[in-house]
C-alpha beads as a LAMMPS data file, in Angstrom:
LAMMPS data file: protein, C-alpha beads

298 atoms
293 bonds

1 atom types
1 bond types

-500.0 500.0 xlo xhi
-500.0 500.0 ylo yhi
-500.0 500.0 zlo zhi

Masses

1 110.0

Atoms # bond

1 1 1 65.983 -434.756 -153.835
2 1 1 69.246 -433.259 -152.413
3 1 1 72.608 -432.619 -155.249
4 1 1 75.534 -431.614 -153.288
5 1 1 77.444 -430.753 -155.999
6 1 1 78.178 -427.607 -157.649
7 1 1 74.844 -426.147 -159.657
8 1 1 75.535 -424.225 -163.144
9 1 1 73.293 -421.112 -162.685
10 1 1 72.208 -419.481 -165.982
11 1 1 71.543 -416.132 -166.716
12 1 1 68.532 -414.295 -165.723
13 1 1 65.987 -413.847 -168.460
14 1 1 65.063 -410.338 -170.040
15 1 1 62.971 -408.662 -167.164
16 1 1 58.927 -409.239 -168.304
17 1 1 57.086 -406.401 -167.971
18 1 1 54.846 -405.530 -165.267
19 1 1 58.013 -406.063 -163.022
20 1 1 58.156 -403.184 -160.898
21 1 1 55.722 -403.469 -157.684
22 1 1 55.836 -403.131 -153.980
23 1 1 55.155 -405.531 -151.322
24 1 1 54.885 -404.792 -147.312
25 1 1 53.963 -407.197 -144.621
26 1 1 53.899 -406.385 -140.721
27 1 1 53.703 -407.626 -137.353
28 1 1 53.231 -406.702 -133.676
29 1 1 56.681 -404.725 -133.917
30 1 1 57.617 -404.582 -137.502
31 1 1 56.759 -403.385 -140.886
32 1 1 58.429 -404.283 -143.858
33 1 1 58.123 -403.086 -147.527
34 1 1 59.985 -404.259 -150.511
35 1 1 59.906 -402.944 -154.002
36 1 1 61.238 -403.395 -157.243
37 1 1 61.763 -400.817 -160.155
38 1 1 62.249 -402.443 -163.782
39 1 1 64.087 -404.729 -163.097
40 1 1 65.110 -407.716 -160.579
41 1 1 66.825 -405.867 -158.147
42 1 1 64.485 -406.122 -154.972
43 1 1 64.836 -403.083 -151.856
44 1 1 64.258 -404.040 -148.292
45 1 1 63.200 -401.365 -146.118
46 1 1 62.090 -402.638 -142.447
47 1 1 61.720 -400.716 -139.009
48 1 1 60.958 -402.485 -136.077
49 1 1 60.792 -401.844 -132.064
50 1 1 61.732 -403.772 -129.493
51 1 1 60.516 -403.039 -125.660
52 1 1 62.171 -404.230 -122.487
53 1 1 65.603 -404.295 -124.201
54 1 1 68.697 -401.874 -125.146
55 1 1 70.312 -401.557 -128.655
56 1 1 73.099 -403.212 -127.014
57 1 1 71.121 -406.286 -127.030
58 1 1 70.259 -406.386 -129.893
59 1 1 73.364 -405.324 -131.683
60 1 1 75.453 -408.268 -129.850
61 1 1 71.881 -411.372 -131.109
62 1 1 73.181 -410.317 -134.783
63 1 1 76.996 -410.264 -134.445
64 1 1 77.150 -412.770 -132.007
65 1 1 80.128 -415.072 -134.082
66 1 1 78.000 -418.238 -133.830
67 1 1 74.264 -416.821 -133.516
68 1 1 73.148 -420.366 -136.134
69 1 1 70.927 -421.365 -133.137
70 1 1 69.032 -418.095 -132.407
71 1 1 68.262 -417.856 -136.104
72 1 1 66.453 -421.048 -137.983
73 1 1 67.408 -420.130 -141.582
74 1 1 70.733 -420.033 -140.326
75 1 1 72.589 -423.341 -140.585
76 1 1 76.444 -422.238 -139.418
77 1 1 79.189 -420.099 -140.230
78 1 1 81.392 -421.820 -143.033
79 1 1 84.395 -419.697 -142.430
80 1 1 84.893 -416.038 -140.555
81 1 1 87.675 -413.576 -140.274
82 1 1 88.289 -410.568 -138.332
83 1 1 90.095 -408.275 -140.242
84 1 1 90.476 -405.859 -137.797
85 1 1 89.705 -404.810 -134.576
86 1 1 89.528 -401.844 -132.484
87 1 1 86.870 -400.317 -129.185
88 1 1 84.132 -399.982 -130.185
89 1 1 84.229 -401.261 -133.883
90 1 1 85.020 -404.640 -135.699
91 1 1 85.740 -405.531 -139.519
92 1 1 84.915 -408.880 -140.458
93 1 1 84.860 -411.395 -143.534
94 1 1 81.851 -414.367 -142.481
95 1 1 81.016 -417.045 -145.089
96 1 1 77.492 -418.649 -145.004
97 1 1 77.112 -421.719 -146.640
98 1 1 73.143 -421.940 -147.751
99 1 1 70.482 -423.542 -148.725
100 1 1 68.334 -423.024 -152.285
101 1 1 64.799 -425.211 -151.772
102 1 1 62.396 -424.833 -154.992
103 1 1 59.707 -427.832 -154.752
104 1 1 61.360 -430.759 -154.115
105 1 1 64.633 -429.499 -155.292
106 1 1 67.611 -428.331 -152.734
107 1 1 71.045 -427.327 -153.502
108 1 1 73.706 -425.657 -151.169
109 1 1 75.720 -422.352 -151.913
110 1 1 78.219 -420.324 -150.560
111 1 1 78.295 -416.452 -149.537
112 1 1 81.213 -414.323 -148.501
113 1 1 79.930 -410.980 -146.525
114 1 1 82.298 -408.422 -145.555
115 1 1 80.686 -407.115 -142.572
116 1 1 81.433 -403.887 -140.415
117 1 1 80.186 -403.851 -136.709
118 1 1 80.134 -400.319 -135.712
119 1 1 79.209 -399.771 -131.618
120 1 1 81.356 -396.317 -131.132
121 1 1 78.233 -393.967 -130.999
122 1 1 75.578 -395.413 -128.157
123 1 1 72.928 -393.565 -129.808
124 1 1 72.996 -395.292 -132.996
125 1 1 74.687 -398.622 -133.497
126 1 1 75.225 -399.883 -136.843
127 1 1 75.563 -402.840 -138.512
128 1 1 76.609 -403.026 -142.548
129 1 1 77.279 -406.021 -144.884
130 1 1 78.244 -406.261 -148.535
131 1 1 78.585 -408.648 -150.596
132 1 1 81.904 -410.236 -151.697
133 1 1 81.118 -413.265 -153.660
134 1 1 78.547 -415.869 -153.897
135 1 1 77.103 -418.878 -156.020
136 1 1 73.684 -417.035 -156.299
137 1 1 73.983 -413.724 -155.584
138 1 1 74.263 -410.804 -157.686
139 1 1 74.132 -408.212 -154.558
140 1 1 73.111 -408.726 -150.969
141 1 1 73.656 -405.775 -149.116
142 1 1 72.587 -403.818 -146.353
143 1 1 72.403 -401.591 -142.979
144 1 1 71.074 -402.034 -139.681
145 1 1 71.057 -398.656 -137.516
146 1 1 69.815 -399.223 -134.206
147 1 1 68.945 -396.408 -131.890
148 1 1 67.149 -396.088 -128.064
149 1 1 64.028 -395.875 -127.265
150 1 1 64.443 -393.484 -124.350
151 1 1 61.426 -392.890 -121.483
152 1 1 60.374 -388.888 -122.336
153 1 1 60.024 -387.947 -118.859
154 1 1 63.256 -389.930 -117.415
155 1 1 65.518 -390.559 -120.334
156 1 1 66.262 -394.204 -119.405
157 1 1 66.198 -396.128 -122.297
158 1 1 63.070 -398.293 -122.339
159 1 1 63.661 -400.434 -125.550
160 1 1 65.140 -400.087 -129.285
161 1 1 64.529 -399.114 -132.699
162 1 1 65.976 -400.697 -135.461
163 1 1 65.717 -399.817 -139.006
164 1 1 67.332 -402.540 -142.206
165 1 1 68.099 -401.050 -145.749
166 1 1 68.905 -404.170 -148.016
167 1 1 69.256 -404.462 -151.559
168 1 1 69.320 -408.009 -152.942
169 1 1 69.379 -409.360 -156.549
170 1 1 69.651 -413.037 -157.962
171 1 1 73.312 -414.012 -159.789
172 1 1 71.447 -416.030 -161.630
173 1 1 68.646 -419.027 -162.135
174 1 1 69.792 -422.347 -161.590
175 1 1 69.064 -424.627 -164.684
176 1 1 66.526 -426.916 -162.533
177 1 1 64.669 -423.694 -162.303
178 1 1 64.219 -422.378 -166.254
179 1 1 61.187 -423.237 -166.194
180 1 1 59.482 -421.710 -163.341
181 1 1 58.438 -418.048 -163.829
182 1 1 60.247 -415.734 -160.840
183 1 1 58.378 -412.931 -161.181
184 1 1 58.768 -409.115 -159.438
185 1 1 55.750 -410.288 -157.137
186 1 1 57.795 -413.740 -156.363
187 1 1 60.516 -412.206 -155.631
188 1 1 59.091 -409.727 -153.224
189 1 1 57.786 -412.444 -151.633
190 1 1 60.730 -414.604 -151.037
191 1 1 62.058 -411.572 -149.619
192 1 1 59.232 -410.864 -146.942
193 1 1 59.123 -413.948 -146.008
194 1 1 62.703 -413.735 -145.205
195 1 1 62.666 -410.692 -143.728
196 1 1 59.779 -412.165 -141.182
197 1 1 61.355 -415.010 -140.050
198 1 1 64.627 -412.503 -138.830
199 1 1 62.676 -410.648 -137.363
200 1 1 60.204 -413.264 -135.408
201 1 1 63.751 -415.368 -134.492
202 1 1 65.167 -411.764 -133.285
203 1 1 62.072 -411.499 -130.686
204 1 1 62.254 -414.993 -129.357
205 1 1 66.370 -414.179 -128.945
206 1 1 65.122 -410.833 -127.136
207 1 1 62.283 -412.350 -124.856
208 1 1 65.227 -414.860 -123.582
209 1 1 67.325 -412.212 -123.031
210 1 1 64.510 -409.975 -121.248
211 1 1 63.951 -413.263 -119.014
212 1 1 67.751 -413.872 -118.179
213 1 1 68.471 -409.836 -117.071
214 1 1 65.318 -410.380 -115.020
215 1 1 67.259 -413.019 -113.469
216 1 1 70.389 -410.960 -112.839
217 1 1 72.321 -412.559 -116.154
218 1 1 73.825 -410.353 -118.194
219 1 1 73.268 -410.411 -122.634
220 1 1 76.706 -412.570 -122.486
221 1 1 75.670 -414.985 -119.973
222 1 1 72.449 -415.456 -121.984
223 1 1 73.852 -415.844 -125.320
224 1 1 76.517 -418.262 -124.263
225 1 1 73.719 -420.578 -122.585
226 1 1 71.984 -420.356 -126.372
227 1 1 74.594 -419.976 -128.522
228 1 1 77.780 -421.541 -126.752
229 1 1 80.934 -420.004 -126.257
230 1 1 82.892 -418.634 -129.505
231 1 1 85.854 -420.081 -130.775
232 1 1 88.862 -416.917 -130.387
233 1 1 89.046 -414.920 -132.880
234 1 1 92.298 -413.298 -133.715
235 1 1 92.417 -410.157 -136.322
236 1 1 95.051 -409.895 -138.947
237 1 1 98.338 -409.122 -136.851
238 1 1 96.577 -407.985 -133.884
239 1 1 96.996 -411.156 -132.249
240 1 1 93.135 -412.470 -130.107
241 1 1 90.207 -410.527 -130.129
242 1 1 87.015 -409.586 -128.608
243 1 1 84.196 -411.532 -129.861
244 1 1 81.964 -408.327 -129.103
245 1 1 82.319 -405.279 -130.892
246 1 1 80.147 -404.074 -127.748
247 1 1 81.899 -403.692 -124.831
248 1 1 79.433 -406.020 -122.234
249 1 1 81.942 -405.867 -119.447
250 1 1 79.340 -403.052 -117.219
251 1 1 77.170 -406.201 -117.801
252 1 1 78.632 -408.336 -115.570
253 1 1 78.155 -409.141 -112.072
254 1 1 81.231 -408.576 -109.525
255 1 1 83.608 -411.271 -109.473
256 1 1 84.289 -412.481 -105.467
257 1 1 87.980 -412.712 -105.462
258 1 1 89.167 -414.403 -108.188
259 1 1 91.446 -411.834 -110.231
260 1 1 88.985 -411.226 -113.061
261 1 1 88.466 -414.564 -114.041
262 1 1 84.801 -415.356 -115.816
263 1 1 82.964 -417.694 -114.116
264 1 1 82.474 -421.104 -115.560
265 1 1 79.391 -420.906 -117.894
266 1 1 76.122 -422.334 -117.257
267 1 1 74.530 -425.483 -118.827
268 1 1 73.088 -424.721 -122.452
269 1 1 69.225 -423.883 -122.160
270 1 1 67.302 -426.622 -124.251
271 1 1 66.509 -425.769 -127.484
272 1 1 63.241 -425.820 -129.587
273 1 1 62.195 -425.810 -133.148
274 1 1 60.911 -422.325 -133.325
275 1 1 64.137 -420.796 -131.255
276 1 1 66.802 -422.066 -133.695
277 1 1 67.803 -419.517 -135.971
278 1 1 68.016 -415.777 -142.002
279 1 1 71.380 -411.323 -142.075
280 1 1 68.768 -411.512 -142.734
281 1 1 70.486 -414.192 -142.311
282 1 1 70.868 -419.145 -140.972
283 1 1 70.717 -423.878 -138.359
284 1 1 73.705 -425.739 -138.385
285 1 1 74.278 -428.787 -140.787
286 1 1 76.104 -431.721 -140.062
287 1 1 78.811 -431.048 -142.640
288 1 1 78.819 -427.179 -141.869
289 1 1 76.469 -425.411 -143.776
290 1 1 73.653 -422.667 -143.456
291 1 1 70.474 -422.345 -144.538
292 1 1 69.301 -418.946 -145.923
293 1 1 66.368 -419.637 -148.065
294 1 1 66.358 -417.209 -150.483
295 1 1 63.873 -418.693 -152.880
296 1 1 61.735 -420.861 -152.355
297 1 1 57.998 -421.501 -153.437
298 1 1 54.750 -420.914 -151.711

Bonds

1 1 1 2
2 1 2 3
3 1 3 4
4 1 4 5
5 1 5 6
6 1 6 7
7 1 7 8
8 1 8 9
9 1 9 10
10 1 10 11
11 1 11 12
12 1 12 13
13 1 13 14
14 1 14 15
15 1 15 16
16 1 16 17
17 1 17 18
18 1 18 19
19 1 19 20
20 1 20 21
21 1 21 22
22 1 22 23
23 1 23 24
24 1 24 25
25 1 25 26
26 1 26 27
27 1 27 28
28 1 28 29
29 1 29 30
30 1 30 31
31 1 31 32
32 1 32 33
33 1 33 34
34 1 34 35
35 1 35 36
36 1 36 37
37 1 37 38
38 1 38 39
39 1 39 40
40 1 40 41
41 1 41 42
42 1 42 43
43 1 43 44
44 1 44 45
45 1 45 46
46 1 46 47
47 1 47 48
48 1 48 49
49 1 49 50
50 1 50 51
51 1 51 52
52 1 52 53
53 1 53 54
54 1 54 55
55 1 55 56
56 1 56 57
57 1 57 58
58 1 58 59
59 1 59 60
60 1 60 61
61 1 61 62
62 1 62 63
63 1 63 64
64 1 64 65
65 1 65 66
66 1 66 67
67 1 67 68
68 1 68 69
69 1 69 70
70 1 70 71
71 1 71 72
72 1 72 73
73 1 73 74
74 1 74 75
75 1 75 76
76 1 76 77
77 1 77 78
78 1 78 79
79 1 79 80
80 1 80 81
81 1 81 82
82 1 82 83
83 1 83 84
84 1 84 85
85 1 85 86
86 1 86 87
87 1 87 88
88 1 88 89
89 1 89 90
90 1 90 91
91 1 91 92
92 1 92 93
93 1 93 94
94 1 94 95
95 1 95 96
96 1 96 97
97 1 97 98
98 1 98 99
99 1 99 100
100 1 100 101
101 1 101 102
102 1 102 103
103 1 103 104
104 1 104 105
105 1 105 106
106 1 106 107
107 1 107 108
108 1 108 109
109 1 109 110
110 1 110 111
111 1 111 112
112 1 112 113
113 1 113 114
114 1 114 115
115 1 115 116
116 1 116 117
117 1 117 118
118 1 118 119
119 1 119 120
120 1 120 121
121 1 121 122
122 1 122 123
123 1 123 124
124 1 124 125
125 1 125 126
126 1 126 127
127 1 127 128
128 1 128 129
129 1 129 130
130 1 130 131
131 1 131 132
132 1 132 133
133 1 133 134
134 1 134 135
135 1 135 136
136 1 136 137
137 1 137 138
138 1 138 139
139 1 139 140
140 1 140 141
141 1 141 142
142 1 142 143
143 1 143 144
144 1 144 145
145 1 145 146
146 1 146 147
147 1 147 148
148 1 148 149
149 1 149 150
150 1 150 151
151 1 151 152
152 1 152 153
153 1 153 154
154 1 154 155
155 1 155 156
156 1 156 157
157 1 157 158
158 1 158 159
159 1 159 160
160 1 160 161
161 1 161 162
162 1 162 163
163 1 163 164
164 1 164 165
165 1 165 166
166 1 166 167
167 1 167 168
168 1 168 169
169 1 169 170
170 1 170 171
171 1 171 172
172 1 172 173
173 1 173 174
174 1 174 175
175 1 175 176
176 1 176 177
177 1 177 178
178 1 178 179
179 1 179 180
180 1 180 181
181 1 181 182
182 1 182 183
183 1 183 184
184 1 184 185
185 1 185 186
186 1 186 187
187 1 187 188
188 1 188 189
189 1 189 190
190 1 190 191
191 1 191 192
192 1 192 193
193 1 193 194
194 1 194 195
195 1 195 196
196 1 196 197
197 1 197 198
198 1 198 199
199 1 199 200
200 1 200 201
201 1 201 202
202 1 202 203
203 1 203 204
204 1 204 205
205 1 205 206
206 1 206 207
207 1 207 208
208 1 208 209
209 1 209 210
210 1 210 211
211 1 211 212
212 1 212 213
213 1 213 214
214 1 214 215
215 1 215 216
216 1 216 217
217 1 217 218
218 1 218 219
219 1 219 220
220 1 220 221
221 1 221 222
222 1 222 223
223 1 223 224
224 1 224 225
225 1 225 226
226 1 226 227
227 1 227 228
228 1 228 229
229 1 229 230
230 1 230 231
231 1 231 232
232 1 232 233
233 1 233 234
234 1 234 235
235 1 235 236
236 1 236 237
237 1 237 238
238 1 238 239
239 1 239 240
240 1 240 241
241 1 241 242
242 1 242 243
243 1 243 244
244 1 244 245
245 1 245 246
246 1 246 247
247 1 247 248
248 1 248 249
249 1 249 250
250 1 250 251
251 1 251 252
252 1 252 253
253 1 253 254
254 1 254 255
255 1 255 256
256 1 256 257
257 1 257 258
258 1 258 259
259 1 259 260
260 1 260 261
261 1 261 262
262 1 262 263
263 1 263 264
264 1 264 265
265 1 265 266
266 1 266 267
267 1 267 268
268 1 268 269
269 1 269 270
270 1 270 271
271 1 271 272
272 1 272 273
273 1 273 274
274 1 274 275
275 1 275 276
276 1 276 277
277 1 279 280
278 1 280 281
279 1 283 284
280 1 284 285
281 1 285 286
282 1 286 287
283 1 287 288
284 1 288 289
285 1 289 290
286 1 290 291
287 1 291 292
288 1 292 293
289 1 293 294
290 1 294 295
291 1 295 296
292 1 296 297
293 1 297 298
């Protein structure tokens, strides 16, 4: 059962007690905890490493302007706006239109995120979001600071650490969900789960990216072969923009000749089920939405 239209969201209930908890879950380069105090307000903390690859790379997988297919909770971008642009640093305004699946239930939504993309210091690039509006959202907000992983004996960097703090609460409950209990351990859930799936999408987007440098691509060419090539973005009154807050042009292999012009881009690797990518974040639908499944039932 699928209702496109516009769901009334109620009120959450008086937190029950027994609320508070913690939940972690981990994997071969993650751990993730999330906890609750009294009431629904859940806190994401995550650290992960990633070998073979810069923070570079994986700075430019999450701020990529259309990243939907790296990411499968990840349906499209509704709308996005740079509002402002300079080296090394990018403000942004990105709407993702989701999806809510309880049972057989789904229903779509829309979240605004002002973003910052913040590349200025190589040792530690940074990534924050907050929340502007949203159909079920109270607060969805976060940081991503990602730092080298540099070889003791040589200093080369030999991979990249990346630690999330998110905060997320519920706006509200849908009325086709009063009667199903959310409950602190629920919600925890939902948001490990979550959490999980970023993180597994993030290492297939890295392995891909591993396999094309091996090849003499650079994190561009790879991520226009998966992703496609942006539309231009232009920033209030700055006229067009970079769509990297990174500057990848030391990426790039010598041009023979041709005054600096790119080289046409490569055929679009096939895709697979497990490679299409939740900012935590969202597949492309037909009429434009994402998917970020923010609750859903086990």
């Amino acid at each position: 059962m699928t209702n496109q239209g516009k769901e009334e969201v109620l009120e959450l209930p008086p937190p029950p007690p027994g609320l508070a908890g913690s939940s972690t879950a981990g994997g071969k380069n993650f751990h993730a905890d999330v906890s609750n105090a009294n009431g629904y307000l859940c806190h994401v903390n995550v650290e992960c490493t990633w070998h073979g690859v810069g923070p570079e790379a994986v700075f430019n997988i999450f701020t990529f302007p259309n990243n939907a297919p790296l990411f499968r909770d990840i349906k499209c971008v509704g709308g996005r706006k740079v509002k402002s642009s300079a080296p090394g640093s990018k403000h942004i305004e990105v709407e993702q239109v989701g999806e809510l699946k309880i049972l057989w239930f789904t229903r779509r939504y829309s979240t605004w995120l002002d973003v910052h993309e913040d590349s200025r210091d190589p040792e530690n690039l940074i990534i924050t979001f907050d929340l502007i509006r949203s159909d079920v959202l109270g607060r969805f907000s976060g940081r991503w600071d990602l730092t080298p992983i540099r070889d003791p004996g040589t200093g080369e960097v030999r991979g990249c650490k990346g630690v999330l703090q998110q905060d997320v609460l519920p706006k509200g409950m849908p009325t086709f969900l009063k009667h199903v209990p959310l409950l602190g351990g629920a919600l925890r859930g939902v948001s490990l789960r979550a959490i999980q799936r970023v993180i597994e999408d993030c290492n297939a987007a890295i392995e891909k990216i591993a396999a094309g440098q091996r090849q003499g691509k650079s994190t561009r060419q790879v991520l226009l072969e998966l992703c496609g090539a942006p539309e231009p973005e232009e920033a209030d009154g700055n006229g067009p923009v970079a769509s990297f807050a990174v500057d990848m042009s030391d990426e790039e292999e010598d041009g023979d000749g041709d005054g600096g012009q790119e080289a046409e881009d490569p055929e679009p690797l096939p895709q697979s089920g497990p490679d299409k990518l939740v900012l935590t974040q969202l597949d492309c639908t037909p009429d434009g939405g994402v998917q970020l499944q923010l609750l859903t039932s086990s």
